[in-house]
C-alpha positions in Angstrom: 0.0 0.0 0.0 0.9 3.4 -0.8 2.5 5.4 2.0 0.0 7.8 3.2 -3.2 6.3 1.3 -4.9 3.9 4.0 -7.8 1.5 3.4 -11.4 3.0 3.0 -12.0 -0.2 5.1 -9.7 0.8 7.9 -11.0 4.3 8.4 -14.9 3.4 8.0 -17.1 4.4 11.2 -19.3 1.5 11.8 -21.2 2.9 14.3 -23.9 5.3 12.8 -21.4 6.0 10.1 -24.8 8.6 8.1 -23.7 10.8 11.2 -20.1 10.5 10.1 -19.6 11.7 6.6 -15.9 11.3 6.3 -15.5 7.9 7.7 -18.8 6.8 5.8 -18.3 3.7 3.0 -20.7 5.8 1.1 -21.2 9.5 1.0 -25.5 9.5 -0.1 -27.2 7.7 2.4 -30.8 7.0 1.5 -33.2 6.3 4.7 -34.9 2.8 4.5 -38.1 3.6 6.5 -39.5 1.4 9.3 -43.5 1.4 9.8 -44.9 0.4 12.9 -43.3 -3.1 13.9 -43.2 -4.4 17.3 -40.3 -5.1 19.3 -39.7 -8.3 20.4 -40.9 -10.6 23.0 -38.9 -11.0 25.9 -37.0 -13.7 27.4 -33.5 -11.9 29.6 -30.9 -13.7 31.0 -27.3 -14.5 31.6 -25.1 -17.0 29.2 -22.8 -19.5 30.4 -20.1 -19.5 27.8 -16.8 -21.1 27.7 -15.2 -19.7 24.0 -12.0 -22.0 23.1 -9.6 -20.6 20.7 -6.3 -18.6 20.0 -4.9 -21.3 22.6 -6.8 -20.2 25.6 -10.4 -20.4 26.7 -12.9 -17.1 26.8 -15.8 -15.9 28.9 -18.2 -13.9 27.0 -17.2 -11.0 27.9 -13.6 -11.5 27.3 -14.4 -13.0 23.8 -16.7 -9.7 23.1 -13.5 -8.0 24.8 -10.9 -9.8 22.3 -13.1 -9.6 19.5 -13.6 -5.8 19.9 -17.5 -6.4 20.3 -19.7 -3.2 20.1 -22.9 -5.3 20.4 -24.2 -8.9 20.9 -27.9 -9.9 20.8 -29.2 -13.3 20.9 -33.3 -14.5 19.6 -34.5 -18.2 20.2 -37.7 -18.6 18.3 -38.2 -15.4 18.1 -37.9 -14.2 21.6 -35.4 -11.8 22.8 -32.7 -13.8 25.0 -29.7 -11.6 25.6 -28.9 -8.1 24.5 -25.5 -6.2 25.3 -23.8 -3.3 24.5 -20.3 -1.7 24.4 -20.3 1.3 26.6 -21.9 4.5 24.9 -24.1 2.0 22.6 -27.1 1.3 22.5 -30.5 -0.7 21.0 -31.4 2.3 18.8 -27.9 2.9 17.3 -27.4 1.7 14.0 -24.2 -0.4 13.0 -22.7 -1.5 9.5 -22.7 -4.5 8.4 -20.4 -3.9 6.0 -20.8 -7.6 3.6 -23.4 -8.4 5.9 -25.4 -6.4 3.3 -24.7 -9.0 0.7 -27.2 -11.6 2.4 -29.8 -8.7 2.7 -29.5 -8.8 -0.6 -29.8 -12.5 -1.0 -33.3 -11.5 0.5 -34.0 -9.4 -1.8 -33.4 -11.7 -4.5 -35.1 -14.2 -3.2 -37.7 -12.5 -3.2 -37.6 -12.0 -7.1 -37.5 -15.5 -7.4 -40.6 -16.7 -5.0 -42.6 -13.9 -7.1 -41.4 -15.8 -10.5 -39.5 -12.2 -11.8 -36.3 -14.1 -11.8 -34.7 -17.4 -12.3 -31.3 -18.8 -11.2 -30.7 -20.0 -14.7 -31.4 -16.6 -16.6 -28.3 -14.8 -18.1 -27.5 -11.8 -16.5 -27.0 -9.8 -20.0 -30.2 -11.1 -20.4 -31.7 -8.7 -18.0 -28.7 -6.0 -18.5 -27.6 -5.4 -21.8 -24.9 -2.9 -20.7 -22.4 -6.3 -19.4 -22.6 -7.6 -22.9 -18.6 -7.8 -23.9 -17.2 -7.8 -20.4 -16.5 -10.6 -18.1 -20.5 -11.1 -17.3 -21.4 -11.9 -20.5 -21.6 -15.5 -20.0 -22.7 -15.4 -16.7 -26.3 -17.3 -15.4 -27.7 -15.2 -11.9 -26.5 -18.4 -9.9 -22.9 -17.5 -11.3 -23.0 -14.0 -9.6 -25.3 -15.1 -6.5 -22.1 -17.9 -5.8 -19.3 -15.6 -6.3 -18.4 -18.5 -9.6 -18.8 -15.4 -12.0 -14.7 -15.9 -13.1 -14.1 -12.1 -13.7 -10.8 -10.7 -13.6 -11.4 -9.4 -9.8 -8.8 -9.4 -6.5 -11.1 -8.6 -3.5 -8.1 -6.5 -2.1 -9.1 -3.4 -0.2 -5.5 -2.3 1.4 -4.4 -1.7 -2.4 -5.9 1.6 -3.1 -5.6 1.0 -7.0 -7.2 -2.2 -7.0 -10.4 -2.6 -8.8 -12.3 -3.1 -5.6 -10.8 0.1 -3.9 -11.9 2.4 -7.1 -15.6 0.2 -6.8 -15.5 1.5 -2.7 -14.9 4.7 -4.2 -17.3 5.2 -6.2 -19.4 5.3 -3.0 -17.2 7.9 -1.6 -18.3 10.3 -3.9 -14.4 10.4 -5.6 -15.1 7.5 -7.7 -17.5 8.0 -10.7 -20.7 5.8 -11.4 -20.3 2.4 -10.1 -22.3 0.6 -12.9 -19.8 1.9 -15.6 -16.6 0.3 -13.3 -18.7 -3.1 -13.6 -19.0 -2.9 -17.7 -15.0 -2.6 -17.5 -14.4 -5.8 -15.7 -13.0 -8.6 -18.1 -13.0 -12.2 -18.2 -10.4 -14.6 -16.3 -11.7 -18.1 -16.2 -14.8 -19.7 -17.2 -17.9 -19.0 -15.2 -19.1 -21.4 -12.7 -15.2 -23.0 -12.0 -13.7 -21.0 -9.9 -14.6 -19.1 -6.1 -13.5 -15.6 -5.5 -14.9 -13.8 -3.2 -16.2 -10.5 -5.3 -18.6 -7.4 -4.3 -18.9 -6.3 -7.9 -20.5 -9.6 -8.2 -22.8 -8.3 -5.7 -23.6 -5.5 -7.4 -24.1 -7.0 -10.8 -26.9 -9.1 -8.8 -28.9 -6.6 -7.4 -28.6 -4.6 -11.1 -30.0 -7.9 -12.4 -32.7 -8.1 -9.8 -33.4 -4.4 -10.2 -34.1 -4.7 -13.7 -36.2 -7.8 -13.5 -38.3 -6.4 -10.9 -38.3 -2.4 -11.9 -37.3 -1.9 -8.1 -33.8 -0.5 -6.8 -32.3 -1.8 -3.7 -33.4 1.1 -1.4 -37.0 0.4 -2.6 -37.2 -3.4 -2.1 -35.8 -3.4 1.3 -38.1 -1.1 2.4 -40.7 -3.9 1.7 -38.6 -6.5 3.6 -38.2 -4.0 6.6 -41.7 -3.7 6.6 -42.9 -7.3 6.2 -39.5 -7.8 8.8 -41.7 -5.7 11.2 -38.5 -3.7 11.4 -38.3 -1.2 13.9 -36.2 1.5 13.3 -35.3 3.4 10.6 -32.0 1.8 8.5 -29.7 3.5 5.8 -28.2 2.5 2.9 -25.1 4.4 0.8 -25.1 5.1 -2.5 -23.5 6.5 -5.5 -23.5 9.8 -7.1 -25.9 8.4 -10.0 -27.9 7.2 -6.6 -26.9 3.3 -7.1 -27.2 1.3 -3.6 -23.6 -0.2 -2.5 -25.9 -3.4 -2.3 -22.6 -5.2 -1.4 -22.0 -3.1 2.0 -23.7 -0.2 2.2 -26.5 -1.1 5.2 -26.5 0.0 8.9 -29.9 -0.9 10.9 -30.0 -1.6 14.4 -28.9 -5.2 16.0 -32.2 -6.0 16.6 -33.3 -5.5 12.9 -30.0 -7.4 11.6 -31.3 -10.1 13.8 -34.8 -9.8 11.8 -32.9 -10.3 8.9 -30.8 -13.6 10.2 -34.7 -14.8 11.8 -35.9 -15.0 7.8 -33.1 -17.1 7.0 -34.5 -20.0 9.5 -37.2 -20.8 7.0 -38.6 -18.2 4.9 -41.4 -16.8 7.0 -41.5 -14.1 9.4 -45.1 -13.4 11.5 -46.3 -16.9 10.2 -46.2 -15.3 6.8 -44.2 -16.9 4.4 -41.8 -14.2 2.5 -39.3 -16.8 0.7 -39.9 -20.0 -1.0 -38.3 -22.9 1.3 -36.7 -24.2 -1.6 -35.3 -20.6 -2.0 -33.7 -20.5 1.5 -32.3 -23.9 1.6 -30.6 -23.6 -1.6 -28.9 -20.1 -0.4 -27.8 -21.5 2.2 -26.2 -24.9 0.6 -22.7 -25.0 -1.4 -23.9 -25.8 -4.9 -20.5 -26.9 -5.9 -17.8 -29.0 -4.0 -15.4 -26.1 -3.9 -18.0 -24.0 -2.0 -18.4 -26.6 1.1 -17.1 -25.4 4.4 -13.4 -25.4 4.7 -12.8 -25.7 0.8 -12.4 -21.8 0.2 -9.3 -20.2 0.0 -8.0 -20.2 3.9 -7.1 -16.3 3.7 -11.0 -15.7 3.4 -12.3 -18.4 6.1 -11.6 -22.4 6.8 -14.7 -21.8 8.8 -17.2 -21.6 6.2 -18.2 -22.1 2.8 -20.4 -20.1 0.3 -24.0 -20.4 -0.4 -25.9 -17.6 -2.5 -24.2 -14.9 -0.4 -24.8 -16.5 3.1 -21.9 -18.6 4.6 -23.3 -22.3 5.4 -21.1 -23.3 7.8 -21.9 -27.3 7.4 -22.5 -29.0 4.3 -26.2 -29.1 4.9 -26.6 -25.5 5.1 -28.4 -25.7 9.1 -25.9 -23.1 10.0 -25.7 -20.1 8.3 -24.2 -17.0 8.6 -24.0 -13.2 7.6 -20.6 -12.0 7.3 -19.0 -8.2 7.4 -15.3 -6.6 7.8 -13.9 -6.2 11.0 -16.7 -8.5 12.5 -20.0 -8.6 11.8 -22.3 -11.1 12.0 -25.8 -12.1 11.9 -25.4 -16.5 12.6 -28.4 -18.0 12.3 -28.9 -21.9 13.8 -31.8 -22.8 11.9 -32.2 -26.5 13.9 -32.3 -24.4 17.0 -34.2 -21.2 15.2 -31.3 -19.2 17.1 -29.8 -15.9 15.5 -27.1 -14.4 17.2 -25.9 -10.9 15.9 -22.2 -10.2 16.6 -21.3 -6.9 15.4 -17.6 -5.5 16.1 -14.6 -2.5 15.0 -11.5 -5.0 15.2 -8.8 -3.0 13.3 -8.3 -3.6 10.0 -4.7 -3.0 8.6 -3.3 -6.1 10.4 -4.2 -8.8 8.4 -3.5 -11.2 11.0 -5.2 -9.7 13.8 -8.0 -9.7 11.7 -7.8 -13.4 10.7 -7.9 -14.5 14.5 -11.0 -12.1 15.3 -12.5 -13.6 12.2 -11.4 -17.5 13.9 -12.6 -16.5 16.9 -15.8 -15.2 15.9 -16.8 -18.1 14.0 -15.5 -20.4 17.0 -17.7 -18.1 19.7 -21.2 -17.8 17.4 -22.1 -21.7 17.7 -21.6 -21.8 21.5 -22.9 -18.6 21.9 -26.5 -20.0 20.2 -26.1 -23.2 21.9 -25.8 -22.2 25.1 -28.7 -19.6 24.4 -31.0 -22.7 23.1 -30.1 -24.7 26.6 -30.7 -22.1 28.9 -34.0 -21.5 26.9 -35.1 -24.9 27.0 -34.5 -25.1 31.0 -36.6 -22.2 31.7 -39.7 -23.8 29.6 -39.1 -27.1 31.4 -42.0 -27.7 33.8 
């Protein structure tokens, strides 16, 4: 990296970050309006948790500690079962989930799919003539929904020349349009052989699933937050040409991230169904070998594999989670219908002290939602 020219990642405010224009991903944010939902139910109490990892053992609070943790909420079934804070934070506070976004978006296109506008199998130049000649020409939506699209694309955001710095950028306000940096992208290997983890796939999705259902980003997740029952007001950056960084661009409250993770267990949300269960299973199940947990390139996660943009973290896709720079998290145990929202600002620069609050995160979320699920199940024993 250049002397003097840090990461956009490594300066971002992820805390509120529309009250804090210069350390903002994106420099337009657009309000995402909530319309009378309901809090949740709820159900209070302490977690005994034993975290093992970087060679010693954690309580929660010094794996929230370690981690950096700014907040940590915990549903079973629905029901409200633990809810903390970092100092000076608090339930009406909105944090960014950074790639976290990405499986909003999953949502979103889910949507499209349960309402018959889109199929898996369409080609995206198909639905956006503007990609014909670059590297999504021969793209299907499942290509681009399982990062398998093959462009020419390095996910590296502590090069401030690289092709996803100047898409970040564009989100900045110094950048240019977005959607013209995505027609520039070229081909590197075939589509559908090859796993690399890619925002501009991201956004090519949600410009596919804007165009087959005639609504942006901003505009379709203000359904979901209302069918959600979302509480609060969220935000969303965008563009100068007012694009949505549908890739990373959300901040909503913990307790509407955790409405987002509580679709995820199977669709519905109220008792209304808002996702085809065929939908949901398949984004959260590897369609190809190389996408099974442990199988993607260890600097990204041996944790994890890659559904459509959720992170199945067994083969059969029961645990599932939301992922975001410098730690956050929406895990969702959909046996247990347990979501636990982790959302953190561990520095970014260091790559390896990022990679062990990444392990340790991933190592903490399945005790954290187990232990939740016991202590739930005691207090309903008769």
């Amino acid at each position: 990296m250049a002397p003097g020219r840090p990461s956009r990642l490594a300066g971002l405010e992820l805390v509120n970050p529309h009250l804090s224009p210069g350390g903002s991903l994106a420099s337009s944010p657009v309000v995402v309006p909530a319309r009378g939902g309901a809090p949740f139910d709820v159900a209070p109490g302490a977690l005994d948790v034993e975290v093992a990892g970087a060679g010693t053992t954690f309580s929660l609070p010094e794996w929230n500690a370690a981690t950096t943790g700014t907040a940590l909420l915990v549903l079973v079934d629905g029901r409200l079962a633990h809810e903390w804070y970092a100092d000076g934070l608090g339930p009406t506070d909105l944090f960014l989930g950074a790639s976290m976004t990405k499986s909003a978006l999953a949502h979103l296109v889910g949507r499209a799919v349960t309402d018959g506008s889109l199929r898996m199998q369409d080609r995206v130049v198909d639905h956006v003539p503007e990609l014909a000649g670059s590297g999504y020409e021969r793209c299907s939506v499942l290509d681009v929904a399982t990062m398998t699209s093959g462009v020419d694309w390095v996910e590296d955001h502590r090069d401030p020349d690289s092709r996803a710095s100047r898409l970040t950028a564009c989100f900045g306000g110094d950048g240019g349009d977005s959607r013209t940096l995505l027609t520039t992208i070229g081909p590197r290997s075939e589509p559908g052989r090859r796993w690399e983890y890619c925002t501009a796939d991201s956004q090519v999705l949600d410009w596919v699933r804007e165009r087959a259902t005639g609504s942006t980003y901003p505009e379709a997740l203000g359904e979901l937050w209302v069918a959600l029952g979302c509480t609060t007001d969220a935000v969303v950056g965008t563009d100068p040409a007012g694009v949505a960084m549908a890739g990373g661009g959300l901040a909503a409250t913990a307790a509407d991230w955790a409405r987002i993770g509580l679709l995820q267990v199977d669709g519905t949300a109220g008792g209304v169904r808002l996702l085809d269960a065929d939908w949901v299973d398949g984004s959260c199940t590897p369609d190809r070998s190389f996408l099974r947990p442990g199988r993607l390139p260890s600097s990204i996660t041996t944790h994890a594999g890659f559904g459509r943009h959720w992170w199945p973290l067994d083969d059969g896709g029961r645990r599932v989670t939301a992922d975001g720079s410098r730690g956050q998290f929406a895990y969702v145990d959909r046996d247990r219908r347990v979501v636990v929202v982790k959302t953190s600002r561990w520095p970014y620069e260091d790559w390896l002290a990022d990679r062990q609050c990444r392990d340790l995160s991933y190592l903490g979320l399945p005790v954290v939602a187990a232990a939740a699920a016991g202590r739930q199940s005691r207090v309903h024993e008769p």
